[in-house]
Steps between C-alpha positions, in 0.01 A plus 500: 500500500624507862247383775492637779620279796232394743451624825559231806210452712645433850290363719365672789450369870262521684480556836332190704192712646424660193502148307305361775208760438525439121397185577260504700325761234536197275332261697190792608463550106509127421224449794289783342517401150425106678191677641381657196509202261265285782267838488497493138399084509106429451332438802355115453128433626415208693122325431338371849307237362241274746346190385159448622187286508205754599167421419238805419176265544121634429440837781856544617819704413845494555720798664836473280800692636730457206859596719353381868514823666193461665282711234231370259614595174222386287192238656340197244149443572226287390126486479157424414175686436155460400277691311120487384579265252810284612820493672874547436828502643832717462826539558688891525814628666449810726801767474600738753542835469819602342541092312390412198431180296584475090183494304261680322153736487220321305194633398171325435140650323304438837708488795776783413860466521678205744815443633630140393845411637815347262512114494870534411687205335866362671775748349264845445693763633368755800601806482423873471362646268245227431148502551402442889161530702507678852131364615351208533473238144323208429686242385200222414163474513248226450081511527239206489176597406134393595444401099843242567741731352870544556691792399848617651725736378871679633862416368562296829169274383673117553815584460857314670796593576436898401703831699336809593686786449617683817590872579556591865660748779741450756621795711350690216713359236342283191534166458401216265394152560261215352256254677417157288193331531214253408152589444196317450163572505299205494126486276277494812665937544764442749889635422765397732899576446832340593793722576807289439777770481589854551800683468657867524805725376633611760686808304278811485376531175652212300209305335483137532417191277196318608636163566820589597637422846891643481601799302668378193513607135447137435132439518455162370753441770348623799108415424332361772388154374128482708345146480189600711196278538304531225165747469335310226142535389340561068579879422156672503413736220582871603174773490486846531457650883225677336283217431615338846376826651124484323486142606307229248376760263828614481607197372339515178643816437831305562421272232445687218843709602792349731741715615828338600649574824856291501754591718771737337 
């Protein structure tokens, strides 16, 4: 079988401006195609994270601006009260049109349905879809009565070292955050708090671990490690709002039937 001979490929010239514009269409496409991979990269958050040492004390509140633009994103108050037949104390968060705080709707036989705000543990994610509050939520509650009786009641009842769960707007895009505090509410009805962190995502829409201060996929790694002053006094027994509501003949009803009111 006879092959047929192969053709010679002779090079061809080029003349110099026409190889200088081939070139420089090389380097446009190999900018372009440089541009499109560092579109194509994630965009990495950054957490803003501020220590702090606030105190919340018996009939005051705290404005908390969680990015220090000037705006109160949510406010921590607390207070106390009397009724015919004792006194109490409480501690809420207040949250601005538009915000909202994780937590949850609770309902009760005599006072109706409550809002009760998350006492989040260190590594809980925030994020959307979740269940948030946009009003005002109790977060603990405590009432002496005239017969010497102490009830209190709320997730955030004596706790350390626990986040709430943050949802906020900037320039009308979402954001996510967490505030960590101490509560106590002492037996003679008065709550007080201790912010001791509070931090932010500064991507719109990207949730955030509570107790995280850098964005990481390593939690453990980037936990904020609090040792805050201690908030130490004997865990009362929780009551139903209910019975707080009737006052000392509520209380009886409390007895024969507690209703639980821990912090999800």
């Amino acid at each position: 079988m006879t092959r047929s001979p192969r053709t010679r490929r002779t090079p061809v010239n080029l003349s110099e401006s026409i190889s200088r514009q081939l070139n420089m269409y090389a380097i446009a496409a190999g900018a372009a195609g440089v541009g499109m991979l560092a579109l194509a990269q994630p965009a990495e958050g950054k957490i803003v994270y501020h220590q702090a040492h606030r105190v919340i004390g018996p009939n005051s509140k705290y404005n908390l601006d969680l990015n220090h633009d000037g705006i109160t994103d949510f406010t921590l108050w607390a207070a106390t009260f009397k009724s015919f037949d004792g006194r109490g104390g409480n501690i809420g968060i207040v949250i601005p049109a538009g915000n909202a705080a994780r937590g949850y709707l609770r309902s009760t036989t005599f006072l109706g349905p409550f809002n009760l705000a998350s006492a989040l543990r260190a590594g809980t994610k925030v994020q959307g879809g979740q269940r948030f509050l946009d009003k005002s939520a109790e977060m603990a509650l405590s009432f002496y009565t005239t017969v010497r009786t102490y009830v209190a009641i709320g997730p955030w009842l004596n706790v350390k070292n626990r986040y709430l769960g943050l949802r906020f707007v900037v320039d009308g895009q979402t954001h996510y955050g967490w505030a960590r505090l101490n509560v106590n509410c002492k037996t003679h009805s008065e709550c007080s708090g201790l912010l001791t962190g509070y931090a932010y995502e500064t991507i719109p829409g990207k949730g955030i671990i509570a107790g995280a201060t850098q964005s990481s996929d390593d939690t453990e790694k980037n936990m904020e490690q609090p040792n805050p002053a201690a908030l130490t006094v004997p865990t009362p027994k929780p009551a139903m709002l209910g019975a707080l509501a009737m006052g000392a003949p509520g209380l009886s009803i409390w007895r024969r039937k507690e209703t639980s009111l821990d912090g999800q």
